[in-house]
N, C-alpha and C positions, 0 to 999 in steps of 0.2 A: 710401521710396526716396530716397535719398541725390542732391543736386546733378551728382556723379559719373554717378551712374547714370544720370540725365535727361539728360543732354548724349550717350551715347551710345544712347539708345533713340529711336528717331522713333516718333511719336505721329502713331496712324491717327486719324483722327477725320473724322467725314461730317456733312454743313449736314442740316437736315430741316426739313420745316412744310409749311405749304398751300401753295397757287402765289399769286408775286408777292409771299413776306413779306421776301424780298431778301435770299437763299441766296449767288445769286449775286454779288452786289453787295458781299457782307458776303467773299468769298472775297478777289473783286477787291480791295477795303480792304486785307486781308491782307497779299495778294501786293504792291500799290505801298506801303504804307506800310512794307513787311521789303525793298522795293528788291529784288523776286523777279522785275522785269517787264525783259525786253530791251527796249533802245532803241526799236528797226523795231515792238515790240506799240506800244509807248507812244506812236510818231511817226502809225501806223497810225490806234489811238484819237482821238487830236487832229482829225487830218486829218477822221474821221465826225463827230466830234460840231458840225466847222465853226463853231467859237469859243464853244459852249454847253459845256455839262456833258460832261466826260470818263465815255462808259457802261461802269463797272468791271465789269457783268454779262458783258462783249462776252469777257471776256479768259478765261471758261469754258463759257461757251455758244458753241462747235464749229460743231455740224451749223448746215448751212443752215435746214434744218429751224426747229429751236431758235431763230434770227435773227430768221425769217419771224414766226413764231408768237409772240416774246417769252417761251417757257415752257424749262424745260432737261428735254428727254426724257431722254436717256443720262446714266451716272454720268461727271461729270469730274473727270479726278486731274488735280493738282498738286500742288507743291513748294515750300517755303519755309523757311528756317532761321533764329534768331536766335540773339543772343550764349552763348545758354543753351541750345537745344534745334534736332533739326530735325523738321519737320512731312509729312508725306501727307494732304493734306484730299481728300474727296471731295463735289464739289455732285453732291446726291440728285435726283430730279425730284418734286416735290410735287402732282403732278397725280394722281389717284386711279388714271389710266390706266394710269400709270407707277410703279405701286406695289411691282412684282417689283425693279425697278432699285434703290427706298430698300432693301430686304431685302438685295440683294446683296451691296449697299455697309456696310451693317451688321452684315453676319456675320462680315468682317474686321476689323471699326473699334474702338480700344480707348477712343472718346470718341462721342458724341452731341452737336451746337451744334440743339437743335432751336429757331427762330425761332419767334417771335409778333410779327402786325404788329397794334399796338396802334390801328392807323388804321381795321381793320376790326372791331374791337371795341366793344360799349357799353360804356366800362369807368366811369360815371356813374352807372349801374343793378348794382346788387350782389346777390345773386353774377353776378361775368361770366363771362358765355356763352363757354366758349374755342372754338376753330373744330374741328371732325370732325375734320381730318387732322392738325391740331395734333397731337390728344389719342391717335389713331390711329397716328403718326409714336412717339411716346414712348413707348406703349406695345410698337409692334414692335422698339423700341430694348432695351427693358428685355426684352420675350422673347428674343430673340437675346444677350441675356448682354451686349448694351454695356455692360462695369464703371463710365463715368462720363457719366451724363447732363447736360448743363450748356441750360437754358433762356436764351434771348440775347431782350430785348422789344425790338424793333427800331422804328425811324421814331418816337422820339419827337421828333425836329424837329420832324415836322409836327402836332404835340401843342400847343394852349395852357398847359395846365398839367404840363406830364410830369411832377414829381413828384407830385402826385395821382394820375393816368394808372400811374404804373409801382406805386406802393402799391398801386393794386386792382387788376392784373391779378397782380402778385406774390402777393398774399392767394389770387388763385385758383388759380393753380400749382400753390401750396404745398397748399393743399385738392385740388386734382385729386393731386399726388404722393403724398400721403398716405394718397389712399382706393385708388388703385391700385398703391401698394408702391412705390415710384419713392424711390429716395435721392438726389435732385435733389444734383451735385455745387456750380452757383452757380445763381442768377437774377441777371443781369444787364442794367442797360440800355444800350442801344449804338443808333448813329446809322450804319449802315453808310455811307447815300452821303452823310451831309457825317466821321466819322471819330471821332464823339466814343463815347470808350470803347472803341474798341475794339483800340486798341495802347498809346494814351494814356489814363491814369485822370482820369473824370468828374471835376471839379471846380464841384461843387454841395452846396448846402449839405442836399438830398434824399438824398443818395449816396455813400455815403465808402466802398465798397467796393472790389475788386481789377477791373482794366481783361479785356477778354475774355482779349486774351493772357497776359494774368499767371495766369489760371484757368490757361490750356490748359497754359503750362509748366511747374505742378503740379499736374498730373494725372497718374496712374501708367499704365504699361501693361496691357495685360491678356498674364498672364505663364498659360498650362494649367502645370497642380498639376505639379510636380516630383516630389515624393515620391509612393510609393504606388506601386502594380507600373504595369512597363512597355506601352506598350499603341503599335504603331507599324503604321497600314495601308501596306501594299507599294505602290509607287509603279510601279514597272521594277524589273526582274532585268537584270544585265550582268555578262558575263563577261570577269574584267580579267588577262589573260594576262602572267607575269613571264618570258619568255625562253625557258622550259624548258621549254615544254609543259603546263606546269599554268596552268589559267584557275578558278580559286578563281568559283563563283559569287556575287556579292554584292547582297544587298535594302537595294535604295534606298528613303528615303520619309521623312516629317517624323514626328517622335515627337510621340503626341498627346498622352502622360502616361507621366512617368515617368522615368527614365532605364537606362541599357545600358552595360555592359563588359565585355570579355573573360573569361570565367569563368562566367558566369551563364547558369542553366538558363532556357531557352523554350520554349512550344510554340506550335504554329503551328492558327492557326484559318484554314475550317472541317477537316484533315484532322484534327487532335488531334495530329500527330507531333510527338515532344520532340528538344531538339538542347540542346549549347553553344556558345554565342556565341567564336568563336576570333578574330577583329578586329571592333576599329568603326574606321570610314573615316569624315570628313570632306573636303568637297573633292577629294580623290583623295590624301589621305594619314591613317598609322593614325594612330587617339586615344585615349588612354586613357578617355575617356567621352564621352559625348554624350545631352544629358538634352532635355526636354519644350519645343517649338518647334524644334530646332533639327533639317536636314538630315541627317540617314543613312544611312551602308550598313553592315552585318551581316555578316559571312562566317560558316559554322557550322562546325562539327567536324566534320560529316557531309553525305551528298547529300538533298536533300528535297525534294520536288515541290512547287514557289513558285511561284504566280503573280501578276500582277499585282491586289489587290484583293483576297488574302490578307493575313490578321493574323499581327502576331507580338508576342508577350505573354510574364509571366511566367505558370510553371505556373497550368493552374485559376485562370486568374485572368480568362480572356474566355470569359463564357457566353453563347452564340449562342440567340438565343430567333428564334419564328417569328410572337409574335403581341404587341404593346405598344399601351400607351395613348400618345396623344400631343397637345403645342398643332400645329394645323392653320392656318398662316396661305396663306389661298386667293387666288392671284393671276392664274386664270384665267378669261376673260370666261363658257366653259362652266363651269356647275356642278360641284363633286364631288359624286359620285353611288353612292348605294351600290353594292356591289359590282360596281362595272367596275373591271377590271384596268386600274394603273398601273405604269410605269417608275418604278422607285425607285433612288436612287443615295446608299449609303453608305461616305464614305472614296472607294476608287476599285473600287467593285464595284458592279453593275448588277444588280437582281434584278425580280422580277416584284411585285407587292402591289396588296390591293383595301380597300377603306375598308368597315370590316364594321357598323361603328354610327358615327351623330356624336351625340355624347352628350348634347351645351350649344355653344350659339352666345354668343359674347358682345357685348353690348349696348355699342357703342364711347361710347355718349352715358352711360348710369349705368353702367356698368360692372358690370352683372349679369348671369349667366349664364342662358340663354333655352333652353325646347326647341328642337330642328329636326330634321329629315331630310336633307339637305344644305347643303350653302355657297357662297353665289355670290361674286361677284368682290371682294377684299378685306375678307370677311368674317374672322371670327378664331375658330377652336372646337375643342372637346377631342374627340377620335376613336380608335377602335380597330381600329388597323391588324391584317392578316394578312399574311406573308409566302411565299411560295413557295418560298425558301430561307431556314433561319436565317442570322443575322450578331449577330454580338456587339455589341449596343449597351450603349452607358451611359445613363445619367440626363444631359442637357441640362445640367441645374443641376451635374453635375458635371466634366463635360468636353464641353468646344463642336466638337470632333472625333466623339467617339463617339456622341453625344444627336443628329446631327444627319442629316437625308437632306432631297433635294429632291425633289419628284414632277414626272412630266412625262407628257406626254400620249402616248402611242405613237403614234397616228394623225399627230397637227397636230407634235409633236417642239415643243410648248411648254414653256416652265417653269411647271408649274401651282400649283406650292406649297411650302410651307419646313414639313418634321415638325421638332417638336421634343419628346424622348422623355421624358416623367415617369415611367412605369415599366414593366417588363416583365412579362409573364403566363407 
């Protein structure tokens, strides 16, 4: 991706790791050091910290809650731009409790800063022991299709030796990234709350590589497949009246692969009906095309019964299946349980599904696949779902749109889990 292109593309990217590896702290850095923070935040912070340590965690962590506690439950977005790029960071909450929230934030994010605080490490004793939610975090990064994971080894201030310290936990990284498929985009070491490394490059004689931000503002985006047939779940139908009585019907909705223009044959899942695409609208004016991420609406040549949470595809190109295998990451305190029925939501369609087998649990510690019978609360395991209605999924690995539904509990109206699709049956 071209300099060009980076200056117009903002980079989602979400903090992760255990609680307290300094998520927040490392945002806050960010944000004062890119001069992102109003006056009254900054006047505010001073005033609390009453002539000690300015607390950068304060300027993301929100809720009262979060204050009281010291822990960041909900996801917090911010904003920040340099010379070269602008950014959406999201601090994740590291708490195991709060494990739905890193998912959330991850399934939009085209970056991963997953933290390691090297203070609560043996990194003396080799191989080091990395912490559960560390290795937990990276892994739900890398399922979720995050295209660039970047490890950040945080607090080595308070390190006697940091470069000793950062070589063996770096060694282990790179052994944990290796054995669980992870193409680590940097390991980097960074000081969130005194700043070293992390907008300005280390200056040790240990370290001569690129400072956090210089990773982050080469890093690409994560761009769904352009080419390849079109594939766009219905958002809203609206009828846009020109004066004269005709109100042309038009399907709105982001395209999740592919692209569209005027002329090209569609059919519409689940009814099978074919049409020609007679305008694509952006914003509320026509375009000659409009291709994969970006906002749409379709007018057809013809009337066809669209609804919300209906597909619109090239011909024979979305086959609606009613029964796939899928990764199961479980984020509710109840078990998934064999077959009780869940609320599934794919694209913007609701249907019914029950979990018919779990096949293998995986072992967050070796990263081995284990028998089970069910999954308890941020477990992680391969399952095969049934459906109550077909819908047309894809492969996860190929398009993060179609590979993807959430489960939820009908009774409690939780978010119980993130399917992600390997293949259909």
């Amino acid at each position: 991706m071209s300099l060009d292109e980076l200056q117009h593309r903002a980079l989602r990217f979400l903090t992760a790791g255990s609680v307290d590896d300094g998520k927040s702290t490392l945002i806050g850095r960010l944000l004062f050091d890119s001069r992102a923070i109003l006056a009254d935040q900054l006047d505010a912070l001073e005033k609390r910290a009453a002539g000690g340590t300015v607390d950068l965690s304060l300027l993301t962590d929100g809720l009262e809650a979060e204050r009281e506690q010291g822990i960041t439950i909900d996801v917090a977005y911010r904003y920040f731009a340099t010379r070269q790029r602008k950014f959406i960071i999201a601090d994740a909450p590291g708490h195991e409790q709060y494990t739905r929230n890193m998912v959330t934030a991850a399934a939009g994010s085209d970056a991963a800063v997953v933290l390691v605080d090297v203070t609560k490490l043996d990194w003396q004793t080799k191989p080091v022991a990395l912490l559960p939610q560390t290795r937990r975090h990276a892994l739900l990064a890398k399922l979720l299709r995050v295209p660039s994971i970047v490890f950040a080894v945080n607090k080595l201030d308070a390190i006697a030796e940091p470069g000793a310290a950062f070589s063996a936990v770096r060694e282990a990284l790179d052994a944990f990234a290796a054995e669980a498929g992870i193409d680590a985009a940097a390991i980097v070491p960074v000081s969130a709350l005194r700043g070293d490394n992390v907008t300005r490059s280390l200056d040790v004689p240990w370290y001569g590589g690129p400072s956090l931000l210089q990773v982050l503002e080469s890093l690409p985006t994560a761009n769904e497949a352009r080419d390849g047939a079109l594939g766009l779940p219905v958002q809203y139908v609206a009828r846009e009246g020109d004066g004269t009585g005709h109100a042309p019907r038009v399907f709105w909705g982001r395209i999740a692969q592919g692209a569209v223009k005027a002329g090209d044959a569609v059919q519409v899942v689940p009814s099978g009906e074919t049409a020609v695409v007679a305008q694509v609208r952006r914003a509320g004016s026509t375009v000659a095309r409009a291709t994969a991420g970006e906002s749409a609406g379709i007018v057809l040549d013809r009337q066809l019964d669209i609804s919300r949470g209906d597909w619109i595809g090239a011909p024979d190109s979305l086959l609606a299946t009613q029964r796939f295998t899928a990764t199961l990451a479980w984020l509710d305190t109840d078990r998934a349980t064999l077959g009780r029925k869940y609320l599934l939501r794919h694209g913007n369609r609701w249907v019914q599904g029950r979990i018919v087998s779990v096949d293998q649990v995986l072992d967050i510690h070796t990263l081995a696949p284990g028998a089970a019978h069910e999954l308890a609360v941020n477990e992680i395991g391969k399952v095969t779902i049934e459906l109550q209605q077909p819908l047309p999924l894809r492969r996860y690995a190929d398009n993060r749109v179609g590979g993807a539904l959430i489960v939820v509990d009908p009774s409690t109206h939780r978010t119980s889990g993130a399917l992600l699709v390997e293949s259909t049956k």
